[in-house]
MDAnalysis code that builds the backbone (N, CA, C; Angstrom):
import MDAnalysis as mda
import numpy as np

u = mda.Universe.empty(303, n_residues=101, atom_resindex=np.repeat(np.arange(101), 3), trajectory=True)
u.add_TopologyAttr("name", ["N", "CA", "C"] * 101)
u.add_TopologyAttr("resid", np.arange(1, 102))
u.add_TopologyAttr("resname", ["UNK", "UNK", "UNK", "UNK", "UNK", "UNK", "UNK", "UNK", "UNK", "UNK", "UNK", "UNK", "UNK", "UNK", "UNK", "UNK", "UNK", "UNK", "UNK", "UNK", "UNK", "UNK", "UNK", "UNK", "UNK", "UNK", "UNK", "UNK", "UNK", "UNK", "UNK", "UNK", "UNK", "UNK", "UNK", "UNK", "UNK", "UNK", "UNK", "UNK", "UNK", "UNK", "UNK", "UNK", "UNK", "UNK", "UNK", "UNK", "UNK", "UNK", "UNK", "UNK", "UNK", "UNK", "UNK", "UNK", "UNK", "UNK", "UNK", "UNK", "UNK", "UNK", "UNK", "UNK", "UNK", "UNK", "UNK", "UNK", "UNK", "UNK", "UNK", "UNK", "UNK", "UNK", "UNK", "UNK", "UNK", "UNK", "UNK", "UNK", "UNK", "UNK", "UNK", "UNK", "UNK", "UNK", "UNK", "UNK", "UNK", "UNK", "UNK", "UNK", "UNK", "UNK", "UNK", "UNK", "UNK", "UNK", "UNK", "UNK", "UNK"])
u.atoms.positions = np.array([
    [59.104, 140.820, 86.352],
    [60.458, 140.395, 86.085],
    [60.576, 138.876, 86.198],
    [59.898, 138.512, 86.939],
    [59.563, 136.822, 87.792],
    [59.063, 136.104, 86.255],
    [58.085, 136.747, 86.032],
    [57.627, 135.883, 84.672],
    [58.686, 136.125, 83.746],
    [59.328, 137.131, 83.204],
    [60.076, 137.086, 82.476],
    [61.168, 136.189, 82.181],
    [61.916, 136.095, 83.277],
    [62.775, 134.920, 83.266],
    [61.656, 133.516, 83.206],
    [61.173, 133.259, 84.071],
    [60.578, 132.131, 83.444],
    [60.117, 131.342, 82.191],
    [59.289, 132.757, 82.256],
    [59.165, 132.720, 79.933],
    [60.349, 132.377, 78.867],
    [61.197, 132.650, 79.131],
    [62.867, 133.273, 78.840],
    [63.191, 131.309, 78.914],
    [63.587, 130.837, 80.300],
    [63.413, 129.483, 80.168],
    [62.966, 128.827, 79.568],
    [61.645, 128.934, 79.595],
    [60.758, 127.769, 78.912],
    [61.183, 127.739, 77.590],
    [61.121, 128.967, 76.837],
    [61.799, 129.046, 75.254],
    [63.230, 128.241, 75.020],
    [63.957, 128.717, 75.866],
    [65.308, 128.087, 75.744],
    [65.581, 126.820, 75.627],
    [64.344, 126.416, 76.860],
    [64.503, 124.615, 77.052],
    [63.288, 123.894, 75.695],
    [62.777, 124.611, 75.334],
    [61.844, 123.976, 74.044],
    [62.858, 124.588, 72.907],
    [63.413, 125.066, 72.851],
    [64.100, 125.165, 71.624],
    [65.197, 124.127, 71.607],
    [65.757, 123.723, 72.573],
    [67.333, 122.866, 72.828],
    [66.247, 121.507, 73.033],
    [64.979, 121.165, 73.275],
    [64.344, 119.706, 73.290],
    [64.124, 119.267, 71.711],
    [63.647, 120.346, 70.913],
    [63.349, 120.022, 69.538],
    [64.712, 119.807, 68.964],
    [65.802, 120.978, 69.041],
    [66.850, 120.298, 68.588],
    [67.414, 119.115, 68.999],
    [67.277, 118.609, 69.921],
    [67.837, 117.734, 70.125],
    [66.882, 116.160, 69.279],
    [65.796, 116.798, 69.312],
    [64.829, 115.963, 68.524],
    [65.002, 115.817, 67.038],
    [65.791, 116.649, 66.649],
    [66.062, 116.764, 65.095],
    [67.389, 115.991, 64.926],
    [68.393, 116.049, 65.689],
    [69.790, 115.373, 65.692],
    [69.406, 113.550, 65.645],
    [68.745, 112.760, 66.455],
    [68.353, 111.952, 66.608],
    [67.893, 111.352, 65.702],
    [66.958, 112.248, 64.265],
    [66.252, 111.962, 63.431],
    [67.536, 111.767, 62.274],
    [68.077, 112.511, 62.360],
    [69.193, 112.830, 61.419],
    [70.294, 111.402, 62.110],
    [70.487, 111.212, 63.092],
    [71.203, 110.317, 63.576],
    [70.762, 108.717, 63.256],
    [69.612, 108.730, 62.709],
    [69.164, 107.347, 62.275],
    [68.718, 107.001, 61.136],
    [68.842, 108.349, 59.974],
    [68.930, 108.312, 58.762],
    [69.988, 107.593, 58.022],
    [71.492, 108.354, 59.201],
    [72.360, 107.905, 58.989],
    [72.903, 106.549, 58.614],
    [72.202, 105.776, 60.342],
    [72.116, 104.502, 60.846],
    [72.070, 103.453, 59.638],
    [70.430, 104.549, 59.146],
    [69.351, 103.388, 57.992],
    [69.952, 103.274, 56.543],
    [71.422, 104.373, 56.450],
    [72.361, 104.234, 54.996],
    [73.118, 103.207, 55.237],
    [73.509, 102.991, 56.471],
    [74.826, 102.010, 56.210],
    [74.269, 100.915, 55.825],
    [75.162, 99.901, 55.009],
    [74.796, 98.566, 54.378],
    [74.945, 97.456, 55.292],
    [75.705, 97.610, 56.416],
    [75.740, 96.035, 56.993],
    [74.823, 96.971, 58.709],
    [74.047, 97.660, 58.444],
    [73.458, 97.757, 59.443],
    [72.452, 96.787, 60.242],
    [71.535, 96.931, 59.265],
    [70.827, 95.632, 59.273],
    [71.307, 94.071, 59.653],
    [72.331, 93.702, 58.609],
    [72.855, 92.346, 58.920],
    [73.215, 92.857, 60.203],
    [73.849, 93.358, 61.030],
    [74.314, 93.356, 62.225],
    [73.267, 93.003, 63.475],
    [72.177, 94.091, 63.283],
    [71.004, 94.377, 63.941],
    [69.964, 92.897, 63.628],
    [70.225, 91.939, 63.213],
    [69.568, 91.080, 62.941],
    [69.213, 89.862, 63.940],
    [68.689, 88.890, 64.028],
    [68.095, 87.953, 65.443],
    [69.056, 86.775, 65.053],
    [69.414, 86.495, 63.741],
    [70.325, 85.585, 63.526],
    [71.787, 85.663, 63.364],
    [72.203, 86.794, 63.272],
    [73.954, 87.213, 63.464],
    [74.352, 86.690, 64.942],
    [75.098, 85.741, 64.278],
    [76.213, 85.190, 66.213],
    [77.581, 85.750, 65.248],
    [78.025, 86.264, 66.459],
    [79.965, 86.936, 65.947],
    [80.858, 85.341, 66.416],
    [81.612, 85.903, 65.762],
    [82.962, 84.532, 65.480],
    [82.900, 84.313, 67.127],
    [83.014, 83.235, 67.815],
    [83.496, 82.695, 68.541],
    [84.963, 83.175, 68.932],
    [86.006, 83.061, 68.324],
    [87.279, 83.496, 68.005],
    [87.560, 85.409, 68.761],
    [86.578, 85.723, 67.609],
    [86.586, 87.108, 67.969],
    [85.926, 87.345, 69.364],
    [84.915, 86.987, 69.419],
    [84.564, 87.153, 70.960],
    [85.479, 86.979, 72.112],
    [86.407, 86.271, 72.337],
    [87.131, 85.778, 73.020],
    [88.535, 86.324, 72.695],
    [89.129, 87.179, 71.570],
    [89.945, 88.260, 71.691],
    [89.187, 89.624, 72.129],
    [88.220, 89.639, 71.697],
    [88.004, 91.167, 72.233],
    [87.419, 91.563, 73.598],
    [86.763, 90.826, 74.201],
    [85.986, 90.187, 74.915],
    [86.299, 88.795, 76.337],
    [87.716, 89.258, 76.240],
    [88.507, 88.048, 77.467],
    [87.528, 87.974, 78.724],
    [87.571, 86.768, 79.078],
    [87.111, 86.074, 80.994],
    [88.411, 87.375, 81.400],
    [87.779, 87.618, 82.579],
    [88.394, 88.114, 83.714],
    [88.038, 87.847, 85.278],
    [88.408, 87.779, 85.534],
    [87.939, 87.232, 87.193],
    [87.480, 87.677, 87.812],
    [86.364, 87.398, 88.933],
    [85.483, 88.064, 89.893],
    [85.627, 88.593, 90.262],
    [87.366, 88.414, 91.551],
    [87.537, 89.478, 92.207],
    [88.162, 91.068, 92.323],
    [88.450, 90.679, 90.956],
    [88.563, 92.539, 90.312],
    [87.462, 93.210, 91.008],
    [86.018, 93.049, 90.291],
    [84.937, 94.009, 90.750],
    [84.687, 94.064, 91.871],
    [84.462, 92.972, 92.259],
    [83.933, 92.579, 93.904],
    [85.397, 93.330, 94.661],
    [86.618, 93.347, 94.700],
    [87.448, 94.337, 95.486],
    [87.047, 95.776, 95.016],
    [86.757, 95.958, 93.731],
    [86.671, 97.428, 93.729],
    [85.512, 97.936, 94.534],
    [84.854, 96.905, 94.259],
    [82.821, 97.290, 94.985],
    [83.257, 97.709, 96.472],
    [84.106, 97.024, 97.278],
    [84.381, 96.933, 98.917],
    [85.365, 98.490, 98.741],
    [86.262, 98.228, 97.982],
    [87.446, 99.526, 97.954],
    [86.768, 100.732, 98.084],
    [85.331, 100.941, 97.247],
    [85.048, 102.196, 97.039],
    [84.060, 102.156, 98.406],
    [83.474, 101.251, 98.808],
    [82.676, 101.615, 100.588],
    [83.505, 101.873, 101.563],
    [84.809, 101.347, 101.616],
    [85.556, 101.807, 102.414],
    [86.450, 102.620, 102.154],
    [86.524, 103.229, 101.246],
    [86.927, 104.840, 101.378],
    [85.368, 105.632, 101.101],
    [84.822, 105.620, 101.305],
    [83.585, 106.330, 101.148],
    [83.150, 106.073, 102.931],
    [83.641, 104.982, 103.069],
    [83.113, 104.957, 104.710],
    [84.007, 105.892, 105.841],
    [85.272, 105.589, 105.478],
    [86.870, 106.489, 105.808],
    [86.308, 107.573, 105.537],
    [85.748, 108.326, 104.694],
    [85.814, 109.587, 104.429],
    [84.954, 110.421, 105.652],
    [83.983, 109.377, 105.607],
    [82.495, 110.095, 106.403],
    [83.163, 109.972, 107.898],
    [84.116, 109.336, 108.189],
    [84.098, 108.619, 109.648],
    [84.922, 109.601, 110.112],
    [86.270, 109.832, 109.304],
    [87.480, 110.379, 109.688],
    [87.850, 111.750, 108.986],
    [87.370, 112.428, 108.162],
    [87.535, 113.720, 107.140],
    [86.392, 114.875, 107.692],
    [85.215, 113.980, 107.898],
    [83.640, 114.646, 107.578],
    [83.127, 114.848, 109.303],
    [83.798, 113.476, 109.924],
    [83.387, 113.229, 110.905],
    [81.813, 113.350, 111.185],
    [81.111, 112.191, 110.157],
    [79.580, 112.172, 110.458],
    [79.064, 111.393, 111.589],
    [78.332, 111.829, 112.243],
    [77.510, 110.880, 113.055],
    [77.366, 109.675, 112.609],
    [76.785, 109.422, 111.285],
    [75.985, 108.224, 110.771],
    [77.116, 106.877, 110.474],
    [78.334, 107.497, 110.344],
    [79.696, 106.782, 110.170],
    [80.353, 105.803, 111.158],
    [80.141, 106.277, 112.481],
    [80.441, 105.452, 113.411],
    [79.484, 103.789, 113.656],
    [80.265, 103.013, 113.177],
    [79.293, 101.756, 112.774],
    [80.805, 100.774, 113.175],
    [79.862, 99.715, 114.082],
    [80.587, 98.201, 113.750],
    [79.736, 97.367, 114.178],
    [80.255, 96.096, 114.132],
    [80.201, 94.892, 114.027],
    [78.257, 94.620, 115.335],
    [78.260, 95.094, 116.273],
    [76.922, 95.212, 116.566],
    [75.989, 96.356, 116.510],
    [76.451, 97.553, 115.306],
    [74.996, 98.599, 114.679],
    [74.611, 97.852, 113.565],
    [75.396, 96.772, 113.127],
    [75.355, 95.947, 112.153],
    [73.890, 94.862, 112.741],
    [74.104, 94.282, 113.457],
    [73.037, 93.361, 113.899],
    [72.049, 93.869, 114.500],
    [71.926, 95.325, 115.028],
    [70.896, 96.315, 115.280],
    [70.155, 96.443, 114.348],
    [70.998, 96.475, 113.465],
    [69.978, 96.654, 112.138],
    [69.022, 95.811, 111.297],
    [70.172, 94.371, 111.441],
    [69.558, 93.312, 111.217],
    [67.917, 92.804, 112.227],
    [68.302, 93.136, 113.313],
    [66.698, 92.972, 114.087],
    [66.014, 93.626, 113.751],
    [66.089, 94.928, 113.792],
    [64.906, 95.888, 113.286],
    [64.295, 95.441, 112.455],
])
């Protein structure tokens, strides 16, 4: 029965790898019809200046850099106070414990 299912797998997953191998092929046939593919895909295409800078705005550092901290400290909150993990209880000298080690 053990082999059976196994066998059973293996077919399933080689049949869904080739298809997926055929979509890909078909997916860059596609690619190789369009006409400004190429020009796009090329080493010398630079886009408008203009356009870059509407679609494409500066935004400021500390967007990410708060989200980066936002998501450790609720990820740290969670473990400390929800989960109550051991590994959670941390300050300011498990911090420099660590740093010596």
């Amino acid at each position: 029965m053990y082999k059976n299912i196994v066998f059973v797998l293996i077919i399933l997953l080689s049949v869904s790898f080739v298809a997926a191998q055929e979509t890909d092929s078909l997916a860059q046939v596609k690619y190789s019809q369009k006409s400004n593919y190429d020009y796009y895909r090329s080493a010398t295409y630079t886009p408008d200046p203009e356009l870059v800078k509407k679609y494409n705005p500066r935004k400021p550092i500390w967007i990410p850099l708060l989200e980066s901290v936002g998501q450790n400290v609720v990820t740290w909150a969670f473990n400390r106070y929800i989960s109550d993990a051991p590994h959670a209880y941390i300050s300011i000298e498990t911090i420099k414990d660590h740093f010596k080690q």
